[in-house]
C-alpha positions as CSV (number, residue, x, y, z in Angstrom):
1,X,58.7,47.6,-0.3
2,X,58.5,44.2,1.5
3,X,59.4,40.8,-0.3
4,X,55.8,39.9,-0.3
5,X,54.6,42.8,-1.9
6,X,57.4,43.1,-4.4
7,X,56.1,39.6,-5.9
8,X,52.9,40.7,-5.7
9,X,53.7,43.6,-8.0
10,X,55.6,41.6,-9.9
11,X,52.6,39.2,-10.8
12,X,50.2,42.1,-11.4
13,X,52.0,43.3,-13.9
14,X,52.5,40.5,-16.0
15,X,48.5,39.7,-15.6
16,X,48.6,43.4,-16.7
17,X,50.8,42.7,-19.7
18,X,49.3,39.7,-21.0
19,X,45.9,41.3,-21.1
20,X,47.3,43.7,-23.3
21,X,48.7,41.0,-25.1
22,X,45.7,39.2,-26.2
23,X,43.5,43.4,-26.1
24,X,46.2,44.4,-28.9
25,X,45.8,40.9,-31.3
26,X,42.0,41.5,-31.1
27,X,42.1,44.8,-32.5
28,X,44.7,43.8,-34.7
29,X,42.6,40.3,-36.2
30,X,38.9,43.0,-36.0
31,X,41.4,45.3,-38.7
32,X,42.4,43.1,-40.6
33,X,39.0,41.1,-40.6
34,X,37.2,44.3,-42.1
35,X,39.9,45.1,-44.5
36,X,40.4,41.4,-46.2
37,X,36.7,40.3,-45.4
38,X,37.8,37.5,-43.5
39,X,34.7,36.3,-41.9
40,X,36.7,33.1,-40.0
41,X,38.9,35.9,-38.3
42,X,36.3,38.1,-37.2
43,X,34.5,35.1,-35.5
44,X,37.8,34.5,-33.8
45,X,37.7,38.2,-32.4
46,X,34.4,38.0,-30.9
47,X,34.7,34.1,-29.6
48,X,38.1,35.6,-27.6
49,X,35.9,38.5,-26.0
50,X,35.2,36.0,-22.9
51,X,38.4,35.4,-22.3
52,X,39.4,39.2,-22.1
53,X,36.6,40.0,-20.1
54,X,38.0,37.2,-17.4
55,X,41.3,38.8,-17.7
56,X,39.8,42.4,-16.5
57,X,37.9,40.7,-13.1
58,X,41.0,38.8,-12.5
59,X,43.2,41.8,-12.7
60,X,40.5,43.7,-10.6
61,X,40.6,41.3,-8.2
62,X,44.3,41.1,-8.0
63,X,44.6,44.8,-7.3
64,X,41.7,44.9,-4.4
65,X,44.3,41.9,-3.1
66,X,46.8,43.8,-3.0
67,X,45.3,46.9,-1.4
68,X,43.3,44.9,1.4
69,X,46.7,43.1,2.4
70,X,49.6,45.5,2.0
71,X,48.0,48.7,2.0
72,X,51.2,50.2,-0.3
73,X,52.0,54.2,-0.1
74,X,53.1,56.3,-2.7
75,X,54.5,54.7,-6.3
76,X,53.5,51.2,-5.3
77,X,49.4,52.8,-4.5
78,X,50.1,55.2,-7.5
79,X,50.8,51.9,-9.9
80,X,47.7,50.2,-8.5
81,X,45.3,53.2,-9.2
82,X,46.6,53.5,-12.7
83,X,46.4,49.3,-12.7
84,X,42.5,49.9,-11.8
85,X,41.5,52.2,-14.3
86,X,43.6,50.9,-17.1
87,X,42.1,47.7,-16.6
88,X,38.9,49.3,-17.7
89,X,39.9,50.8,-21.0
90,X,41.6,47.9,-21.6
91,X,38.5,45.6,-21.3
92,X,36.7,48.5,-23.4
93,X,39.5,48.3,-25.9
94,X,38.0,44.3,-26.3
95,X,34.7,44.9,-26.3
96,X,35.2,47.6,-28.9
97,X,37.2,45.5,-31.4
98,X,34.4,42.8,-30.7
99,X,32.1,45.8,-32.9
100,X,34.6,46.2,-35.3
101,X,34.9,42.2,-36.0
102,X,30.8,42.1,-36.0
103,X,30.6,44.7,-38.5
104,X,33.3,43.0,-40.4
105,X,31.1,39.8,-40.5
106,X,28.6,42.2,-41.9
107,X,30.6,43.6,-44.6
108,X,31.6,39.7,-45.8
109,X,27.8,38.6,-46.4
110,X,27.0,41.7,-48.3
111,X,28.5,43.0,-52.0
112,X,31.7,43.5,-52.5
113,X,32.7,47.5,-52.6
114,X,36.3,49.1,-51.9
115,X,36.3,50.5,-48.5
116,X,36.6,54.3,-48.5
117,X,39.8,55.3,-48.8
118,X,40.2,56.9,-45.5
119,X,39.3,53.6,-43.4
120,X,42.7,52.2,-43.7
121,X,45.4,55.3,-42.8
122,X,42.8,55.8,-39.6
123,X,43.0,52.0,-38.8
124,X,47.0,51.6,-39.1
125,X,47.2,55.3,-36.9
126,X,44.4,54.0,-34.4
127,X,46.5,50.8,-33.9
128,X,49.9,52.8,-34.0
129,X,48.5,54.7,-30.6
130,X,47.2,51.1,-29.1
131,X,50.7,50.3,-29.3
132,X,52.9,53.0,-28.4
133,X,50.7,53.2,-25.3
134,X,51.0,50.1,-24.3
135,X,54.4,49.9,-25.1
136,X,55.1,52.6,-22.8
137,X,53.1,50.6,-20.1
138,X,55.1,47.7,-20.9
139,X,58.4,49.9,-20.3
140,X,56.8,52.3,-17.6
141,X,57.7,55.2,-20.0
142,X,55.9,58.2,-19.6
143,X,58.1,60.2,-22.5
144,X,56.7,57.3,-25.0
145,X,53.2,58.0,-23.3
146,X,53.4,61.4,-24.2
147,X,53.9,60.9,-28.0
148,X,50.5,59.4,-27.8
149,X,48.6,62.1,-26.3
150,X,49.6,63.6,-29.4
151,X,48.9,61.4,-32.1
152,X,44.4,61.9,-30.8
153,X,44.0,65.0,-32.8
154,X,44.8,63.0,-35.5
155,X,42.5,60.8,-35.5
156,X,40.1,62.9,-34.6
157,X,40.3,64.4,-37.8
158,X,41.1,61.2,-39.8
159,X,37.5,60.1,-38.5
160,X,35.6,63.8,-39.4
161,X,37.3,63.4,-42.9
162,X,36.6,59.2,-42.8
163,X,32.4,60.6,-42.2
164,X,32.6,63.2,-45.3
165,X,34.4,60.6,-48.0
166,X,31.3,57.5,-46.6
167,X,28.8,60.5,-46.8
168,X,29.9,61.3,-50.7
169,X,30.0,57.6,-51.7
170,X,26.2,56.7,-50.2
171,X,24.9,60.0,-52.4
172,X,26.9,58.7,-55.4
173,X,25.9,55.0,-54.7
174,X,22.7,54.7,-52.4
175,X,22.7,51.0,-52.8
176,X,26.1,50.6,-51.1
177,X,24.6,52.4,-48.0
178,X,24.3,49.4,-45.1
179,X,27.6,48.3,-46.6
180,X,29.2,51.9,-46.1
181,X,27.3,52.4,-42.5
182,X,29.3,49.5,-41.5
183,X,32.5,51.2,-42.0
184,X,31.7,53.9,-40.9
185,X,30.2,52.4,-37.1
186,X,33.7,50.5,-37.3
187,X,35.7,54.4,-37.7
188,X,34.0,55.4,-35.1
189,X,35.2,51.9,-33.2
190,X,38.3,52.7,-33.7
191,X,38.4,56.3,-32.6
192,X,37.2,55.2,-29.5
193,X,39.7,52.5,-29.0
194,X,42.1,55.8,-29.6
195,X,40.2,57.4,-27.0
196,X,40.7,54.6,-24.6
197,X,44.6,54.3,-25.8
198,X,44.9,57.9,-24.7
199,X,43.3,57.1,-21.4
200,X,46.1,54.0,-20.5
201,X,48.8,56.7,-21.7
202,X,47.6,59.1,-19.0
203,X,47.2,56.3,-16.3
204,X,51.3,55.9,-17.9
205,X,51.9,59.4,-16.8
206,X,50.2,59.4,-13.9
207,X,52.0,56.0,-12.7
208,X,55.3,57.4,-13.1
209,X,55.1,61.0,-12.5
210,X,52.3,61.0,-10.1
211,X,50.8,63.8,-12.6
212,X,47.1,63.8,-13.9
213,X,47.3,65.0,-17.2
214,X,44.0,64.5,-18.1
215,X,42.5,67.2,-17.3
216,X,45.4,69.6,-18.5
217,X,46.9,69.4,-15.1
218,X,50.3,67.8,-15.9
């Protein structure tokens, strides 16, 4: 690898990092907005959303850069791929915990209920993939990237159980129901963001290894 490219790399990754950064806090702040109804904090989610979103085109752009100048071989094109289309599911990740902090603002002008009990263990496991995976992006660690590839079924099944328990409380207390619907669109939020967690684990993989796990390939 030339110099040149080398810094080039270099810089990339740390856009790449601190994108994550900022992608992680938001779904962290759209969490913890929902759970404490903390109206002030899911404002701050959705008013950081631009910022993210310029994040992802400058990343973009730093990658096509890189490709249209140096045209790199092997890992150095393998790490810009996987740069490409985690960039995506990281500016998904965003938009996503934007619809958890708007249905948190929901939640704080409405009554008061307890949320159902399974909103929180799917929340802390949703955010526990978020940051093993990009932990192992941080640490280019495709073992650590494997551990969440793992942890999906489970919150696949934490948000199956999450629909039965919101189900059972709107036939036991129909007047809760918008209130209820709003936790339950934010489970299904944060399954996706799971989704999408998965996906930047894969891109991990495939980084390292050269390996498409995907689609049961690796």
């Amino acid at each position: 690898m030339s110099m040149h490219l080398q810094k080039e790399i270099e810089k990339l990754k740390k856009m790449v990092l601190s994108l994550s950064a900022v992608v992680e806090d938001s779904v962290q702040k759209a969490v913890a907005a929902i759970e404490t109804r903390d109206a002030a904090l899911a404002m701050e989610v959705i008013e950081t959303d631009p910022e993210i979103d310029q994040a992802e085109i400058d990343v973009e752009e730093e990658c096509l850069k890189i490709l249209a100048l140096h045209q790199p071989v092997a890992i150095d094109l393998r790490f810009i791929v996987a740069v490409l289309k985690m960039n995506n599911d990281l500016e998904r990740i965003g938009d996503l915990a934007v619809n958890v902090a708007k249905r948190a603002s929901f939640v704080c002008r409405h009554a008061t209920i307890d949320a159902p009990s399974g909103f929180t263990p799917m929340a802390r496991k949703t955010l526990e993939m978020l940051r093993e995976s990009l932990d192992a992006l941080m640490n280019m660690d495709a073992e650590r990237a494997r551990h969440v590839l793992a942890a999906d079924d489970e919150v696949d099944n934490l948000n199956r159980e999450m629909f039965q328990k919101v189900f059972r409380a709107i036939r036991k207390n129909p007047e809760n129901i918008e209130v209820l619907q709003s936790y339950l669109s934010a489970t299904r939020y944060l399954e996706r963001i799971a989704d999408c967690a998965t996906n930047v684990a894969e891109d991990v993989i495939y980084m390292m290894e050269g390996r498409i796990v995907r689609h049961g390939t690796g």
